[in-house]
N, C-alpha and C positions, 0 to 999 in steps of 0.2 A: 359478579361481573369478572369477567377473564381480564387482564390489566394488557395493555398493547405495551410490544415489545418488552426487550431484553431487561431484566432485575440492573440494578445499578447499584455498584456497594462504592463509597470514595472515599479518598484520606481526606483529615481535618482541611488541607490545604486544597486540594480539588472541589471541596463544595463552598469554601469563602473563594476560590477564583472568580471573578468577574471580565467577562471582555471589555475592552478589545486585550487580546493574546495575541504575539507575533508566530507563532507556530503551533498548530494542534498536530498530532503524533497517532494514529491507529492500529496499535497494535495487533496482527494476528494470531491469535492459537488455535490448537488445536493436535491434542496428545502432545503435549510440548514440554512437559516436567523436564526433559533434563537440560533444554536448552531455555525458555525462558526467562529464568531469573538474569541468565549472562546476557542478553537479549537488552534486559531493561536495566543492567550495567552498563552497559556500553552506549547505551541511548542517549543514557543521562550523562553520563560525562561527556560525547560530545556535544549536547546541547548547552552543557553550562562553560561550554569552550565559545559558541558561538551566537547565540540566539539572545536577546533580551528579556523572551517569556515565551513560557510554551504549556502545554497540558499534553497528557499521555492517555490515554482510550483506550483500555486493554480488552477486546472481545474473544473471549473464550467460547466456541462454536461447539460446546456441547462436549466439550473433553469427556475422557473418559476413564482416564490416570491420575496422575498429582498434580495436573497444572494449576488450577483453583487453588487448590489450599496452599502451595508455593507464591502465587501472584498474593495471595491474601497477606501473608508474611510480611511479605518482603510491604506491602503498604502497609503492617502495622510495625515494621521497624523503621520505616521513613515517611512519619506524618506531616512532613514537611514539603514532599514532592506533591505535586498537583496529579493524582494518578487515580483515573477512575477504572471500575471494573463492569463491564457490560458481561451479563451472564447469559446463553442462550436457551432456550427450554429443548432445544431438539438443531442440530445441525443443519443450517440458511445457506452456507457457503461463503467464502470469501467478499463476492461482490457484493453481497446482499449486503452484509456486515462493513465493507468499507462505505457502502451509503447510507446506511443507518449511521455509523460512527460520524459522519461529515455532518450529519443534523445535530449532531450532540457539543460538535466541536466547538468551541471557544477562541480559534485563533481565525486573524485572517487568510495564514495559508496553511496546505495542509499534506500530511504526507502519508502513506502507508508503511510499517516495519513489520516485516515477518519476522514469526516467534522462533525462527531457528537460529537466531544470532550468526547472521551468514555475513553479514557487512562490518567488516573493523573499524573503530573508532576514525580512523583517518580517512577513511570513506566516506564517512556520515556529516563528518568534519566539512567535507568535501564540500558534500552534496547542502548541508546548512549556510555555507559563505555566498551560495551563489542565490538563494534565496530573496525575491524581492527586486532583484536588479533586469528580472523577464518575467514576463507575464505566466511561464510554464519553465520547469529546469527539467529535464531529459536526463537523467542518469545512463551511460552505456561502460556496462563490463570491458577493458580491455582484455582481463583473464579474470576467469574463478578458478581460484587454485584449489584442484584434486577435484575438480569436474575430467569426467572421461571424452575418451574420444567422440562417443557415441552423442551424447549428451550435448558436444559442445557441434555436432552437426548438425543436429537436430534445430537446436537453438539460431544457426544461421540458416538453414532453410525455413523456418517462419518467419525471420524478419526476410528475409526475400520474398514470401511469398505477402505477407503483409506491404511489401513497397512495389512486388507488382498489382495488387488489387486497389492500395490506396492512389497510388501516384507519384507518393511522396519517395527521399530516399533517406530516410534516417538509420544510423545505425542498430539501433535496439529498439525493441516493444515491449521488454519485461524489464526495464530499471525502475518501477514504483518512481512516477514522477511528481513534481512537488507545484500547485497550483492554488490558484484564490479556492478557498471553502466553498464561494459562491456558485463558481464554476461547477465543482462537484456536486453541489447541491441539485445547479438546473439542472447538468450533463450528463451523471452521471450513469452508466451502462445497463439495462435489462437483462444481463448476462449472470451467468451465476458463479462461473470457476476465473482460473486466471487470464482467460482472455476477455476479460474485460479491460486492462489496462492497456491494450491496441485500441481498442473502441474507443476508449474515452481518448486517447490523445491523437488518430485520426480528426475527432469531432474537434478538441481544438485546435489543430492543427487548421481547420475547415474553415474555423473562425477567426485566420491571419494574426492570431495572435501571437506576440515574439515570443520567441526560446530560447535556450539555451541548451545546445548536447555537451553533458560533462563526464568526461571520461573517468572511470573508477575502477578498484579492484573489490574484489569479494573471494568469499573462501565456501566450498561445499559444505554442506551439514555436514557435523559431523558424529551426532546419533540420530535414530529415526529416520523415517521413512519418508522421502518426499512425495507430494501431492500433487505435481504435475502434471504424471502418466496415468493416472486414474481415468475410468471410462467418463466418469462425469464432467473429468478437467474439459480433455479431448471432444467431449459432447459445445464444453462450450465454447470452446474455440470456434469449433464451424459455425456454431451460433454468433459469435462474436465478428467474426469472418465475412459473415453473410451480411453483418449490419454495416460493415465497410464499404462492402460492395454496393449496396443501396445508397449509400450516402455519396456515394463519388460517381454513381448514374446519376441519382437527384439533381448534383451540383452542377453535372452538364446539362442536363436539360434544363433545368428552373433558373440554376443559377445560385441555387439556395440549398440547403439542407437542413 
């Protein structure tokens, strides 16, 4: 019998975790050897700045370098972190893996961390205090430093084009925003690349529930290849795009979505 889903390896401390956890943590890889060890540096120390309990969900989409046996490491020299390791047999894509990771989660709310270590401790810092006081917290870039011109255009014409298709006027659609697990669980997006994180906070946006937009800085990779511009990212945006646009017809007509 072939075993569903991803292998699962965890420190001593992630397999005696028990819920309820005030924050689960999803971490993404993929080819990420040189950045995420500093990744899960910098996660852990703002969490033990601000949260009461947390787990960390590392899914490795199928690397193809040293990011494994680096994440391996690093949880057999800190048996004490609650840090599991989701291993994939063949590359699912980001969203697949952010709602797999949400069924594994242990906390009541829940966050996505890309493995590029792009958010500084006082960012994450940020984004952990506001946790809990709104049903959704909206992270928005005021700068990513050593993002180019091109990049950071690009980046305002989708949320434009996202706030004339949704309705709404939010600053940003790619701050990885922090919400109940539950939520993720029902809501979570059909989509495969990173326009699923428009998706899923139109839909609860849909469902009036409060927010919070918190403003933060970030810094561009600074090894490696970002995954945004790939055909498959772009494939799922329009995909993701299209399920906006169905959702905010539905909502006029029915009422509902």
């Amino acid at each position: 019998m072939i075993p569903f889903g991803p292998k699962e390896e965890a420190t001593p401390a992630a397999a005696a975790l028990k819920p309820p956890v005030f924050l689960s943590l999803f971490v993404a890889c993929y080819n990420e050897q040189d950045n995420i060890i500093g990744t899960l540096e910098t996660l852990v120390e703002a969490l033990r700045k601000t949260v009461p309990s947390f787990d960390i969900i590392v899914v490795d989409d199928a690397s193809k370098d040293e990011t494994v046996p680096r994440v391996r490491k690093f949880m057999a020299e800190h048996p004490e972190l609650p840090v599991r390791l989701l291993l994939n047999g063949h590359n699912e894509g980001v969203a697949n893996n952010y709602a797999e990771a949400a069924f594994r989660a242990k906390g009541e709310w829940y966050r996505m961390i890309c493995g590029d270590n792009v958010e500084p401790v006082e960012t994450l810092e940020t984004i952990f205090k506001a946790v809990g006081k709104t049903e959704v917290v909206v992270p928005y870039t005021v700068e990513i430093r050593g993002r180019g011109i091109f990049r950071r255009l690009l980046s305002k014409t989708y949320t434009a084009l996202v706030n004339a298709i949704s309705g709404y006027r939010m600053h940003y659609y790619n701050g990885l925003l922090v919400t109940r697990t539950d939520y993720v669980r029902r809501w979570h997006s059909n989509s495969h690349g990173f326009g699923f994180q428009a998706d899923l906070l139109t839909r609860l946006l849909s469902k009036n529930l409060t927010y919070e937009e918190v403003p933060v800085y970030g810094n561009e990779r600074l090894t490696g290849e970002s995954k945004a511009l790939t055909m498959r990212n772009l494939a799922s945006v329009a995909h993701s795009l299209q399920n906006v646009a169905i959702r905010r017809i539905s909502k006029t007509l029915y009422g509902q979505c």
